[in-house]
C-alpha positions in Angstrom: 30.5 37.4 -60.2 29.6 34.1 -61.8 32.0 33.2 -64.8 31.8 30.6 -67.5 34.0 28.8 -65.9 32.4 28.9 -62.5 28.2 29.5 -63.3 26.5 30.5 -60.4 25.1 27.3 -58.0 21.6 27.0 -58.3 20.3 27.4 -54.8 19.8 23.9 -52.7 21.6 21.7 -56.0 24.3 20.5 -53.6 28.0 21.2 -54.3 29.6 22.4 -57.5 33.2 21.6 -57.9 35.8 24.3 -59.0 37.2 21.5 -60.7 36.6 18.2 -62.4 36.6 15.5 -60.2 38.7 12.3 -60.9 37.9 9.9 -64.1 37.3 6.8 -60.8 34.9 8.7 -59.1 32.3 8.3 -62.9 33.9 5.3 -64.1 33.0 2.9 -61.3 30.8 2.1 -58.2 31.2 4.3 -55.5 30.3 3.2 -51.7 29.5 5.7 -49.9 28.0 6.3 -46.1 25.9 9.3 -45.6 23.8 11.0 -42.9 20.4 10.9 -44.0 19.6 14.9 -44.1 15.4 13.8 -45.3 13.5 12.7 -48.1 14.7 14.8 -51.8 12.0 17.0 -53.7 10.5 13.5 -55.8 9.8 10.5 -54.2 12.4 7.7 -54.5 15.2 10.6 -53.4 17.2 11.4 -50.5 18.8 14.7 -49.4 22.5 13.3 -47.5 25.6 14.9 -46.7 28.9 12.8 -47.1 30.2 11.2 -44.0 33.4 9.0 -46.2 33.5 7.5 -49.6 34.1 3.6 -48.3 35.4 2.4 -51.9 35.3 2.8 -55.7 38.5 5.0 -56.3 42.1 5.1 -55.2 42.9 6.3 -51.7 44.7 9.9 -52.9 41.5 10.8 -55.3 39.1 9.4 -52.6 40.4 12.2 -49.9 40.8 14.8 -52.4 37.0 13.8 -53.2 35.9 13.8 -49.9 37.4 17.5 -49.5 35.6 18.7 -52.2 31.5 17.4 -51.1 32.7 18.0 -46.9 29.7 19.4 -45.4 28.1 20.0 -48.4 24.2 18.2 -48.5 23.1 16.3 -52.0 20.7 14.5 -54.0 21.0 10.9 -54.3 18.1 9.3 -56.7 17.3 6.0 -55.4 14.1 5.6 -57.7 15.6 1.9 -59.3 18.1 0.9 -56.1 17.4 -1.8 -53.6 16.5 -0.2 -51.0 16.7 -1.7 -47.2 16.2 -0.4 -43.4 18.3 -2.1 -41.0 15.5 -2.2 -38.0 17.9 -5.3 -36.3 20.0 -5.0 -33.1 22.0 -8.0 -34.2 24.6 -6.4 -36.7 25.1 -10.1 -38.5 21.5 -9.9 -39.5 20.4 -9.3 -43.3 18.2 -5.5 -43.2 14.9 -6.0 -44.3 13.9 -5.1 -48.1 11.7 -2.1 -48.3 10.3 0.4 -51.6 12.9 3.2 -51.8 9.9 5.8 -52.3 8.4 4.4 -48.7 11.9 4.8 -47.3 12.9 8.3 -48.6 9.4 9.3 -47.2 10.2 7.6 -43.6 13.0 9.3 -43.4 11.3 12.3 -42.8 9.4 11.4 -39.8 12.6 10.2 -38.2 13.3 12.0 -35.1 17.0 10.6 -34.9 19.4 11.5 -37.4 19.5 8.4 -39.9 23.3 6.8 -41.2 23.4 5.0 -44.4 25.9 3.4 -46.8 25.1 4.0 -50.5 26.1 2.3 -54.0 25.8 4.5 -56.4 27.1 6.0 -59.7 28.0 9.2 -60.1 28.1 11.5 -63.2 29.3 14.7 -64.1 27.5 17.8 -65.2 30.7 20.4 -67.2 28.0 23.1 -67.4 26.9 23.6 -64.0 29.8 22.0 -62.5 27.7 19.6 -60.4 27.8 15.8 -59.5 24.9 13.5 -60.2 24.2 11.0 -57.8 22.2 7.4 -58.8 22.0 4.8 -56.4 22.1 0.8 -56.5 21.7 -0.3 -53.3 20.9 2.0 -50.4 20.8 0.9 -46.8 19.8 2.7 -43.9 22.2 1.4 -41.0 21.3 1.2 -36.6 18.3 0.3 -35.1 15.5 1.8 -37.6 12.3 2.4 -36.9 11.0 2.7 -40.7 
């Protein structure tokens, strides 16, 4: 039964965290790289579940972070990021800029499952216990066809 302190997770929101997560985690840049799970609801979004949190907080908070969203799939609004799709084979090569709504459309098509690393901000919502996701810069990594 759904508490005050625990509401109930609206269905499909991503993960809601019994508790608070660390002040780093909202007060800088995170890095993260993701599996690209398809396009989000709006255009400009992605649906991705965690694969590791590359930078932003210390080590200890990092893990403890990455505990708390494994395996769980989330909304990252890239709608004002730089977006770019990494279609090289040579890894020393810059990825080629493309619109983030094109991309989070793309993605859908994809028969391969797509990586990416993601800056972004996060924020914190008390009431429904749930992380907010805002990208920077997001960059679909390997050989892609988009």
């Amino acid at each position: 039964m759904p508490s005050p302190e625990k509401p109930c997770k609206p269905e499909g929101m991503g993960p809601q965290f019994d508790e608070r997560p660390p002040d780093s985690a909202m007060k800088k840049v995170l890095t993260l790289d993701v599996e690209i799970d398809g396009s989000g609801e709006d255009p400009g979004t992605f649906d991705v579940t965690l694969v590791a949190i590359k930078k932003g907080m210390p080590k200890r908070e990092r893990l403890k972070m990455q505990d708390m969203m494994e395996g769980e799939s989330f909304i990252i609004d890239a709608k004002k990021a730089k977006c770019f799709a990494d279609k090289k084979s040579d890894k020393d090569q810059v990825p080629d800029k493309v619109s983030c709504s094109t991309l989070s459309a793309e993605t859908d098509e994809s028969a391969n499952t797509l990586k990416a690393t993601v800056v972004t901000r996060m924020k914190f919502d008390e009431e429904t216990r749930m992380p907010a996701f805002t990208a920077t810069k997001f960059v679909v990594k390997g050989k892609s066809v988009i």
